[in-house]
Each structure stands twice: as C-alpha cells, then as structure tokens.
Backbone bond lengths (Angstrom), bond angles and torsions (degrees), N, CA, C in turn:
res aa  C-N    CA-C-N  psi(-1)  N-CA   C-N-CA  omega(-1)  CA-C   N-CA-C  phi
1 X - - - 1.466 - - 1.520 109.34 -
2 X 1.309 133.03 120.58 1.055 141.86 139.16 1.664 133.67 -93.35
3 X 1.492 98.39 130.51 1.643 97.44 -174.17 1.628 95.35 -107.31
4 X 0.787 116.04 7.94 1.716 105.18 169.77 1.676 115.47 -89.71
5 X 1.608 109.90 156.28 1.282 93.27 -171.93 1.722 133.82 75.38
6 X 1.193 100.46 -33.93 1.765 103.88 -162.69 1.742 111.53 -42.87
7 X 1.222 95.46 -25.41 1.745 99.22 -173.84 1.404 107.90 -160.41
8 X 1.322 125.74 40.60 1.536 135.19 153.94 1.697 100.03 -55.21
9 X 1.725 96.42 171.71 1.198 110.98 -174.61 1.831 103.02 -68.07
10 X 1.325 139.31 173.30 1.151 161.56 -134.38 1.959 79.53 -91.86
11 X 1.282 136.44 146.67 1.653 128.62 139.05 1.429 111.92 -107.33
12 X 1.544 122.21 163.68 1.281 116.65 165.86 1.167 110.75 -62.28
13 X 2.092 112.63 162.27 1.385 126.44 -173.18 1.690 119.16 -51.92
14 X 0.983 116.98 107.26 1.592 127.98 -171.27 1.428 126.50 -89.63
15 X 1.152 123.52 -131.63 1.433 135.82 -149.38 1.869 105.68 -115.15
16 X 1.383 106.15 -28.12 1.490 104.38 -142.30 1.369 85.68 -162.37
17 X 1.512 120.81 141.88 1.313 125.71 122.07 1.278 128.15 -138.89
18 X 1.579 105.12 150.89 1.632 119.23 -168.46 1.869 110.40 -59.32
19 X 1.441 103.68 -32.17 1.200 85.28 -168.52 2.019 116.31 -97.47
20 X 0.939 95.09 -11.53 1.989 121.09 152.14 1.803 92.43 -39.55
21 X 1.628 90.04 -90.45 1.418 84.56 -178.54 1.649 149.93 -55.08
22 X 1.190 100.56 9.91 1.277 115.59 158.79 0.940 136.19 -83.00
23 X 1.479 106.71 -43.12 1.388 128.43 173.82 1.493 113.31 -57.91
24 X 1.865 92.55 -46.97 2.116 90.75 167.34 1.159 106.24 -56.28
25 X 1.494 133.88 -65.16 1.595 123.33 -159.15 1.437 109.56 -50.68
26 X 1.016 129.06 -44.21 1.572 143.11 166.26 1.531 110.48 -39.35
27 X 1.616 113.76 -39.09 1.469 110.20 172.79 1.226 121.39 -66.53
28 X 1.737 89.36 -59.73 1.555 101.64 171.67 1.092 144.91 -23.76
29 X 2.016 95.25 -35.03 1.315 108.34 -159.42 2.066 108.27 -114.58
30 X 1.612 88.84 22.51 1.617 90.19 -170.37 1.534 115.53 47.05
31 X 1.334 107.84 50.63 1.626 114.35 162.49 1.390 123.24 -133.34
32 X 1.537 97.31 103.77 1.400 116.61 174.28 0.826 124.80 -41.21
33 X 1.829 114.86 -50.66 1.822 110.99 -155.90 2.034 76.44 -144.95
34 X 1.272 89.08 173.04 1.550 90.34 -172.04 1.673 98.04 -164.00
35 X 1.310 127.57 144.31 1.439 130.20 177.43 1.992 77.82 -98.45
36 X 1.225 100.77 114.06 1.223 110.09 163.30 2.278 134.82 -99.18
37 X 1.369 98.38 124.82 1.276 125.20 -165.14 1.505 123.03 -65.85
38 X 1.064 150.98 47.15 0.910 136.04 -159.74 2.028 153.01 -123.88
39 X 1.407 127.89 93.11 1.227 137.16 -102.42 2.278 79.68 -114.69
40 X 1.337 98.17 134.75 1.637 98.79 176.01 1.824 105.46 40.96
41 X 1.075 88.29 -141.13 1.880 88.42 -179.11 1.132 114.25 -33.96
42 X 1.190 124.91 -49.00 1.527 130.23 -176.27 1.199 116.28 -65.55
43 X 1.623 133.34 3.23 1.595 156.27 162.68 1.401 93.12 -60.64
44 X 1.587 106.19 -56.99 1.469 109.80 -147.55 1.384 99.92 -90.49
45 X 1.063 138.18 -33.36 1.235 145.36 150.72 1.310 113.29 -25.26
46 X 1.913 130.80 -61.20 1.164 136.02 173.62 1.202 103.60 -59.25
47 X 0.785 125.80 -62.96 1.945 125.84 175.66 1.661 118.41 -26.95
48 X 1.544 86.88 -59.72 1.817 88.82 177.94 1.306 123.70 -47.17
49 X 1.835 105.53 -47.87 1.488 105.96 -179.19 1.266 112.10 -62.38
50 X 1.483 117.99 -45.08 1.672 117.03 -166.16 1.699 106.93 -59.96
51 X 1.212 103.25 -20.92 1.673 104.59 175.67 1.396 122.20 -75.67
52 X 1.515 105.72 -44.06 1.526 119.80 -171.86 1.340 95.81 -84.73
53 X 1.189 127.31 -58.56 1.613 127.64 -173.62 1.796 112.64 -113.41
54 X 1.449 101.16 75.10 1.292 86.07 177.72 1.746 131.89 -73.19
55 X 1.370 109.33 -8.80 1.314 111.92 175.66 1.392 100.84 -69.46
56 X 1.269 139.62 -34.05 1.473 131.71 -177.52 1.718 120.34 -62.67
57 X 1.304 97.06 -13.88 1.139 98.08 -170.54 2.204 118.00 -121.67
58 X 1.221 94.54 84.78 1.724 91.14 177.62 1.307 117.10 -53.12
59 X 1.305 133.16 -43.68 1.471 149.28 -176.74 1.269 128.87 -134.71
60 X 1.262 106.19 157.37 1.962 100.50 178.45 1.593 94.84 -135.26
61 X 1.240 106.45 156.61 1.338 147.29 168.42 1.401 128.42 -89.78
62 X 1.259 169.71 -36.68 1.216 159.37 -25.60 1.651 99.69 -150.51
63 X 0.706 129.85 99.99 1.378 152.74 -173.04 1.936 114.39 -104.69
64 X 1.574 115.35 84.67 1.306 99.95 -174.30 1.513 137.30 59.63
65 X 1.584 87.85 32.92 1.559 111.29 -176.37 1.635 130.73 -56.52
66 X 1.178 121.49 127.29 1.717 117.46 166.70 1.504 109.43 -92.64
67 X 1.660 105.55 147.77 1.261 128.31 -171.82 1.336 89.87 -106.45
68 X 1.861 128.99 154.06 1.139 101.46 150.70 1.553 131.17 -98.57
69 X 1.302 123.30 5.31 1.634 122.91 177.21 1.249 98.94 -114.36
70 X 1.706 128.39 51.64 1.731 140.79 165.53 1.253 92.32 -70.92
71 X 1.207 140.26 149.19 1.654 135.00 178.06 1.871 76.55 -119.10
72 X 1.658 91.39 119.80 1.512 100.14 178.52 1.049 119.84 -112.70
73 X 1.259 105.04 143.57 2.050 124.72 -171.88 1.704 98.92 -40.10
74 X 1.488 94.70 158.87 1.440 121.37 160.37 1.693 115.92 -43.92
75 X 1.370 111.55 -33.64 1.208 116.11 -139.19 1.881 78.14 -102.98
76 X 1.020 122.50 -38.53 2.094 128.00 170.71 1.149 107.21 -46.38
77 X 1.762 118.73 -61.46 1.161 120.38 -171.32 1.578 112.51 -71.29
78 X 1.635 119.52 -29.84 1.568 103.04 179.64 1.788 104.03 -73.84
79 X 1.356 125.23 -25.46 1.523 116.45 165.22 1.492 111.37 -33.14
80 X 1.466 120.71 -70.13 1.176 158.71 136.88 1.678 96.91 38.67
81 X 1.464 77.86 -90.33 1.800 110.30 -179.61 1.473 121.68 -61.89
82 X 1.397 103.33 -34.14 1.347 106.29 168.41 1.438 124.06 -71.92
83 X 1.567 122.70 -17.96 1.265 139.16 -167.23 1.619 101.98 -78.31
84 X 1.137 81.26 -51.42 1.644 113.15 -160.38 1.839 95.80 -69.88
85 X 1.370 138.59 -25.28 1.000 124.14 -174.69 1.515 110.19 -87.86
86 X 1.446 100.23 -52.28 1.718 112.98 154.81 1.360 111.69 -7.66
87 X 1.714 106.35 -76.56 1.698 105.26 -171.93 1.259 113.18 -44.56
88 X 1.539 104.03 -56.68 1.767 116.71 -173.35 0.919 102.39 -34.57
89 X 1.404 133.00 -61.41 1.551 118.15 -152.59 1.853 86.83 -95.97
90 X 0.533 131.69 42.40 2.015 127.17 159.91 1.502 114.16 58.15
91 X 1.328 104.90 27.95 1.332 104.73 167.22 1.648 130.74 -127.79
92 X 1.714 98.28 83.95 1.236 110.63 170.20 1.369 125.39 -20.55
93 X 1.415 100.18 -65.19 1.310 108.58 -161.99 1.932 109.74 -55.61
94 X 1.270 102.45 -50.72 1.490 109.94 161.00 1.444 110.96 -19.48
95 X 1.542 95.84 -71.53 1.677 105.32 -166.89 1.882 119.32 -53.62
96 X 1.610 85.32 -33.19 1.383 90.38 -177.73 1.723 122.20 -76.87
97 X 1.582 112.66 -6.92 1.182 123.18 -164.30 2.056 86.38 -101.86
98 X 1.260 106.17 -38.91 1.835 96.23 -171.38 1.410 84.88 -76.32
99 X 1.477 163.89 -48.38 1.495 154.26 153.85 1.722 98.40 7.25
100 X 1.776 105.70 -94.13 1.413 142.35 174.55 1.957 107.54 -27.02
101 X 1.365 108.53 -60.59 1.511 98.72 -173.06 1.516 108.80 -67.93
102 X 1.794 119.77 -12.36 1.784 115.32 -138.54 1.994 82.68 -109.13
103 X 1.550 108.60 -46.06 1.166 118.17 -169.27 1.986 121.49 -87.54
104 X 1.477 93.79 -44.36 1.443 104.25 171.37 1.627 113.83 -82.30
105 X 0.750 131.71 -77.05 1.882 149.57 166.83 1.320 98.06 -17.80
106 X 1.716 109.25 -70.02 1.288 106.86 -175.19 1.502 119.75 93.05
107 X 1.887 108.12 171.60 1.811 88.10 -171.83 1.710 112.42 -73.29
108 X 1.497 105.47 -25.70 1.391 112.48 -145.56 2.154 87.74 -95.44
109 X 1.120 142.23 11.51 1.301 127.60 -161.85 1.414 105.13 -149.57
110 X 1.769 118.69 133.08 1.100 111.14 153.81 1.403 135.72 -63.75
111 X 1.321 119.84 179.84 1.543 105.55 -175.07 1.567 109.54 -93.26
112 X 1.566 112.31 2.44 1.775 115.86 155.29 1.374 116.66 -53.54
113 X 1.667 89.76 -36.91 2.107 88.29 -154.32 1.465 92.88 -81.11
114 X 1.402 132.21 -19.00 1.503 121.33 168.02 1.746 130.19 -66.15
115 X 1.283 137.27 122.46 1.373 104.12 159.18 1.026 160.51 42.19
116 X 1.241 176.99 8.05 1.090 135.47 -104.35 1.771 116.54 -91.46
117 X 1.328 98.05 -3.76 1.413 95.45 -164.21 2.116 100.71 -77.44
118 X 1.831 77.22 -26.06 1.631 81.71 -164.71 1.681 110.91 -67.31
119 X 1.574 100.05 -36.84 1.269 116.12 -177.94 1.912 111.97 -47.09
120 X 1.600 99.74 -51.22 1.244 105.08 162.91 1.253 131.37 -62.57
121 X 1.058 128.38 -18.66 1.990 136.31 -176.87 1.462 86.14 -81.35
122 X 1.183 132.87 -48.86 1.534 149.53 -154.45 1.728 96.06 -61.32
123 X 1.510 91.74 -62.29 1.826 109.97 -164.54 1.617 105.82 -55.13
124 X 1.515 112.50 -45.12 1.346 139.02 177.51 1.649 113.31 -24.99
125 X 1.930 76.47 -77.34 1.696 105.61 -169.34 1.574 100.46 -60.28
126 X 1.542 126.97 -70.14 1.086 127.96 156.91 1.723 126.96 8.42
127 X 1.605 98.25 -82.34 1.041 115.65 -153.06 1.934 89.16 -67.28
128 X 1.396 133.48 -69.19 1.495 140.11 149.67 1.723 100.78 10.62
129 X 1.468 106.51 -80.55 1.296 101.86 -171.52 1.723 132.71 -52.68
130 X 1.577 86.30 -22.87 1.871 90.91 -171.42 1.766 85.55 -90.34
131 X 1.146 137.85 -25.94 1.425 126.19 -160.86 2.096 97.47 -77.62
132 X 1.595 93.37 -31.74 2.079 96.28 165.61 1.119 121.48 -90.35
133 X 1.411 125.83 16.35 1.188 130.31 -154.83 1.730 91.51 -128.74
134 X 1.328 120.56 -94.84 1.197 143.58 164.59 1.485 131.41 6.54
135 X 1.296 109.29 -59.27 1.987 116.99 155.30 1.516 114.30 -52.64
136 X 1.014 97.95 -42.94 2.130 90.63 178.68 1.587 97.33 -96.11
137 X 1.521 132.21 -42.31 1.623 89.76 -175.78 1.423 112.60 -79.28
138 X 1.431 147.12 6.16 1.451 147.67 166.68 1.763 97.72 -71.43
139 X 1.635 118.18 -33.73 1.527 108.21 -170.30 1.663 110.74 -79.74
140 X 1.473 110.58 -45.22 1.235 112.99 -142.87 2.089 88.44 -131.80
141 X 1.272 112.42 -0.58 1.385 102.90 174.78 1.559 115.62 69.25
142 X 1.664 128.78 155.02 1.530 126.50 -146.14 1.870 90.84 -80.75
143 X 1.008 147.88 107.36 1.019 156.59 -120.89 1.902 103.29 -141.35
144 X 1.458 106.14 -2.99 1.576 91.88 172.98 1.386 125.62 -62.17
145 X 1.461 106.14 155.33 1.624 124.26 150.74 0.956 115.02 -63.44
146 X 1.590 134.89 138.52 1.342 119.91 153.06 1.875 102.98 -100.06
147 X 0.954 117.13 144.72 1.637 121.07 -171.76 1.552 98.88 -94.34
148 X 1.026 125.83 -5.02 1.611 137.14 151.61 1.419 125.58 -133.38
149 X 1.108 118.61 65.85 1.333 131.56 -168.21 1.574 117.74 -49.82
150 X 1.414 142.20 -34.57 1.254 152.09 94.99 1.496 147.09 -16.77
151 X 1.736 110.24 19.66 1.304 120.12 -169.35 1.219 116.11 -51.02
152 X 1.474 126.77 -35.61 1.880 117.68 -154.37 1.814 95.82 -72.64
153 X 1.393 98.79 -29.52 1.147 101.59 -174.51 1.410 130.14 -79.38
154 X 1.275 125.22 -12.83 1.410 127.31 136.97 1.530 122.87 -99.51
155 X 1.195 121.35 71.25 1.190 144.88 -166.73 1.859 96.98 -95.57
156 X 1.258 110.53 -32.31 1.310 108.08 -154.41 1.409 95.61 -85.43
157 X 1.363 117.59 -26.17 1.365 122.83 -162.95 1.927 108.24 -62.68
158 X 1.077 98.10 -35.80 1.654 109.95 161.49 1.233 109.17 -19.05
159 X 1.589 156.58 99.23 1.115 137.48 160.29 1.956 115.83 -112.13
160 X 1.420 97.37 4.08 1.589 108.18 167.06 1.398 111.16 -73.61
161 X 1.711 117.61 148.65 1.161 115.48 -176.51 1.827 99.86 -66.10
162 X 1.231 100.08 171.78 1.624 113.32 -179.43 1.443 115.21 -166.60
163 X 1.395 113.74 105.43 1.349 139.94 144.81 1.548 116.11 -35.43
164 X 1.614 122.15 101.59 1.263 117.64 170.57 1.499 117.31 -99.79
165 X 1.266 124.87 144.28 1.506 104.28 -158.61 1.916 88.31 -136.41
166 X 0.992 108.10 133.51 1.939 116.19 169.75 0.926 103.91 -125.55
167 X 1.293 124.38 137.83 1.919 144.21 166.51 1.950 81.12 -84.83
168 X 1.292 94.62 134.11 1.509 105.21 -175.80 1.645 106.43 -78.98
169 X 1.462 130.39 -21.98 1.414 146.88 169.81 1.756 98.64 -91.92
170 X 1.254 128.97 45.30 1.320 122.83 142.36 1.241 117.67 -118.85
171 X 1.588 112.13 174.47 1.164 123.21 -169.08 1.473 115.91 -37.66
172 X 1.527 106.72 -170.29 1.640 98.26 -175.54 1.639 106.56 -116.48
173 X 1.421 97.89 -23.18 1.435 123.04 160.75 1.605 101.90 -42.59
174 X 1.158 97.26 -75.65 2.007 107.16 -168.98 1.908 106.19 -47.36
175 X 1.672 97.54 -33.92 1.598 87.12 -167.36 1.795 105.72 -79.28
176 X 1.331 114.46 -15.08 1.112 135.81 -175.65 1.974 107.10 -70.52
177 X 1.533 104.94 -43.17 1.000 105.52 171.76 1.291 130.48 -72.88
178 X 1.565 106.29 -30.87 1.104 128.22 176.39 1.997 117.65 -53.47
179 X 1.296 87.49 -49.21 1.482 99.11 163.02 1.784 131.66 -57.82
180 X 1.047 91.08 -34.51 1.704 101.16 -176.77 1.939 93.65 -82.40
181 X 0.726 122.02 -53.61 1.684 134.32 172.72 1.951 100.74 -34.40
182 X 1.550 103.72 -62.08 1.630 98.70 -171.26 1.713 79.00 -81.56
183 X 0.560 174.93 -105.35 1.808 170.82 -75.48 1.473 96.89 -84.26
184 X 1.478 140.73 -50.39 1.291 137.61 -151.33 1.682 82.68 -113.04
185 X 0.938 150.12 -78.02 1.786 138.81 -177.61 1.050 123.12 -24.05
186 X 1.391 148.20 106.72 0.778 149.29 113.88 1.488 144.44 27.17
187 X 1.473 112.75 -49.33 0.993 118.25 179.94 1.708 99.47 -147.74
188 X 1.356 131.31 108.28 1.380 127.67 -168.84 1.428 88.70 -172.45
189 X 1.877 84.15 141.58 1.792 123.50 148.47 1.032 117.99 -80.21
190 X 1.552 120.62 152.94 0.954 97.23 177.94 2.170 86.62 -142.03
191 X 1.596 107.84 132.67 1.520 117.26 -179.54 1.765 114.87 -128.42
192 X 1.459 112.38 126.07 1.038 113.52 161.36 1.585 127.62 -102.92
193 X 1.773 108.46 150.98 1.523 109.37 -165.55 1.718 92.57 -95.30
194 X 1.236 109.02 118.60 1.711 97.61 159.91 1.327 113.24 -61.42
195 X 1.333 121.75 145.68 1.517 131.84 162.31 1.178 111.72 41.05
196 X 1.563 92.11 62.77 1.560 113.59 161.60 1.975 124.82 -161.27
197 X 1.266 90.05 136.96 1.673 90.60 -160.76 1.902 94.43 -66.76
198 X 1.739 101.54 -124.47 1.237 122.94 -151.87 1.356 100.90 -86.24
199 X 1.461 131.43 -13.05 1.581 126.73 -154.66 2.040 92.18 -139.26
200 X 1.059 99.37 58.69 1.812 98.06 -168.88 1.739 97.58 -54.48
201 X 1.217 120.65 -32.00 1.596 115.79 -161.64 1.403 80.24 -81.16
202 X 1.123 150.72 -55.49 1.772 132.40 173.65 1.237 127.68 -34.12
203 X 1.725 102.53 -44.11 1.295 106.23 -164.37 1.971 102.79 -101.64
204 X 0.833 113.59 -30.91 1.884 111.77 175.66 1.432 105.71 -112.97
C-alpha cells in the first residue's frame, strides 16, 4: 500500500506504471478476468485497468479511492508539505508517523481513540514503503505513467459492477471522491465502515 502520490497532480510520461503492472501480473498469472481490489491509490489503479482493459476486469472493489484530477483541500496539501519536509531532513520515521495521524487517525479522532496495534501495522507498512520508495523519488522525482492520464473523465466508461467502500473516519476529500466515483458509474454499491479511517479492511 502506498498513500503517496495516489492522486497528485498529473507528471510527465515516466519510468513505471502501477496499472501496466498489473496487467503483467495478471498475465503472468494466466488471469483473464479478475474481480479487482483496490484500497487509496490502488482505487485508482483499479479504475485505470477497468478503463483501458475492460475485459480484464469483471468487478471492482474501490475502497477509499484516489482520483487523479480531485482538486484537493488545503488540509491534503498541508499533509503534503509536512511529508515532504520529514523526508528532507531524513526522517522517515517522522514521515511515516504524519502518514498515520493524517490517513489513519483521521480529521475527526485522536490517535488514543485509534488502536494502537493498528496504528503500529500502519507506521510499519508505511514507514517500509518510503525506506523502497524514497532513494529514487529524491533522485529522479515520482516519475509514474498514468495508462489513463484523464481518468475522472472516463469514469462513465466503467460498465462493471463496482463496490464503493468509505471508512466513515476518513478524509473528506476521499468521501468526496467517493461520491463522484458512485455519481459517474454506472452500475455501483455503495458501503460505509463505521469507525474507521482510510484502511477500513485494517481497521474492521
């Protein structure tokens, strides 16, 4: 899981993309059609494929999904900045803890009323990803493809059913997105997690 990136502004054509590589593992793995899973970035990720390859995809999942042209609150971008200073000065762990209070905690909860165990699985996974992450985007900058660079806007093209899922303690951004997602689909559920931020299958 990565929460960085999930729905920044557009970058030029890069190095990598997440939703490419899915499509390989999917080859790899002799799988035609797939009910596809997908939690924050990994929303938008499912999206891309079901757009670009919709035969690959029978179903979607979307769990606290990022769009990438969401025009995001004040309150995203100061995460943002705060993340981003963390790295600068070389302290992961920092970064991984403003992640945990902004994404897990949430707007409405201290970090008492959370867990702690979860908070820690959170800090863990987190912290892991920016330590594989971090050396190449400080060298060469976040460098993905998007394989639909214009997604919100073929939103409609979606004609697989789709499960939308909100932790009722996440952002307002995400629930916001969440809305435009069942609004442009076609065919969608739509379920909320009580008392739960950004990672509800973590936390319930």
């Amino acid at each position: 899981h990565d929460m960085r990136g999930f729905g920044r502004s557009p970058v030029p054509p890069g190095r990598y993309s997440h939703a490419r590589d899915l499509v390989a593992v999917m080859d790899s793995a002799d799988v035609a059609e797939a009910v596809v899973v997908g939690t924050s970035m990994g929303g938008r990720v499912a999206l891309e494929v079901a757009v670009a390859h919709p035969e690959r995809v029978s179903a979607l999942v979307l769990v606290g999904s990022g769009l990438p042209d969401h025009e995001w609150s004040d309150a995203v971008k100061e995460y943002w900045a705060a993340e981003d200073e963390a790295i600068e000065c070389g302290d992961l762990a920092a970064a991984a803890e403003v992640n945990v209070r902004f994404w897990i905690d949430g707007p409405g909860r201290m970090s008492e009323d959370v867990g702690p165990e979860l908070r820690r699985r959170v800090h863990a996974m987190q912290l892991r990803a920016l330590e594989l992450q971090v050396p190449s985007y400080l060298e060469v900058g976040d460098l993905e493809e998007l394989l639909v660079p214009d997604l919100g806007e073929h939103l409609g093209e979606v004609t697989r059913p789709a499960l939308v899922v909100s932790g009722e303690a996440d952002q307002p951004d995400i629930h916001a997105i969440a809305r435009r997602i069942v609004a442009s689909l076609p065919d969608t559920t739509e379920a909320s997690t009580p008392d739960a931020g950004h990672l509800p299958s973590m936390e319930r």
